[in-house]
C-alpha positions in Angstrom: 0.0 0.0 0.0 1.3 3.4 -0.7 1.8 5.6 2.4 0.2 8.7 0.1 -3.1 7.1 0.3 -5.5 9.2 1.8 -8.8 8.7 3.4 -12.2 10.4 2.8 -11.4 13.2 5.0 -7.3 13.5 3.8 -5.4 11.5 6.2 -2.4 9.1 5.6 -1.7 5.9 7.2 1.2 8.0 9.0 -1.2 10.7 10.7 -4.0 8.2 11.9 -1.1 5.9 13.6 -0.3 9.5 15.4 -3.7 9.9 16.3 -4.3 6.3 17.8 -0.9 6.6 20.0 0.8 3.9 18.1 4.5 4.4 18.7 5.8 1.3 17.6 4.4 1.9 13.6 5.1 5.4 14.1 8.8 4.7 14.3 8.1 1.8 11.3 6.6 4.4 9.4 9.3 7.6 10.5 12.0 4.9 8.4 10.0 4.4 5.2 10.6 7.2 2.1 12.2 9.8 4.2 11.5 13.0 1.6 8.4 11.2 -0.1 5.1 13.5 -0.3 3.7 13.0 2.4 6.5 13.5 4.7 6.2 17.5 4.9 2.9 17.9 5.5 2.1 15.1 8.1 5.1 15.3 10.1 3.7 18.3 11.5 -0.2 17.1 11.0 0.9 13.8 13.1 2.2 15.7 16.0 -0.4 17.8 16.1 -3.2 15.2 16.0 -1.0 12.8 18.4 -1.2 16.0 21.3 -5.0 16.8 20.5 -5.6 12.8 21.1 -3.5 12.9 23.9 -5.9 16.1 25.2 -8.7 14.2 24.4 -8.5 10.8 25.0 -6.5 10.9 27.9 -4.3 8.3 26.0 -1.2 8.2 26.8 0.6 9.6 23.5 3.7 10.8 24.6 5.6 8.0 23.1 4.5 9.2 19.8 5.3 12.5 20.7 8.4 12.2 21.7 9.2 10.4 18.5 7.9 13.0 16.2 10.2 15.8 18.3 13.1 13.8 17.8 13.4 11.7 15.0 11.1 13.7 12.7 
């Protein structure tokens, strides 16, 4: 599957593993295509839908997070 794909309302694979709090597949995902498309825009789409999840859920999404701020 192409990590471009996008779902009816526009996100990737990449931002809804930020939004469910999945680290591990975060990190998978951080290694695949570094400079594809959809690196630019949802590196700073999955943070912020990782801290509203983490606001809103009360999931614990600092993993994610913390992945985003350093190896994104």
């Amino acid at each position: 599957a192409s990590l471009n794909c996008k779902d009816p309302w526009n996100d990737t694979p990449f931002s809804l593993a930020c939004l469910a709090g999945h680290a591990e597949l975060v990190s998978f995902l951080l290694t695949q295509e570094p400079g594809a498309a959809w690196w630019s825009e949802d590196l700073s789409a999955g943070l912020k839908k990782a801290i509203c999840a983490r606001e809103l859920y009360g999931s614990d999404h600092l993993a994610v997070i913390r992945l985003l701020i350093e190896d994104g």
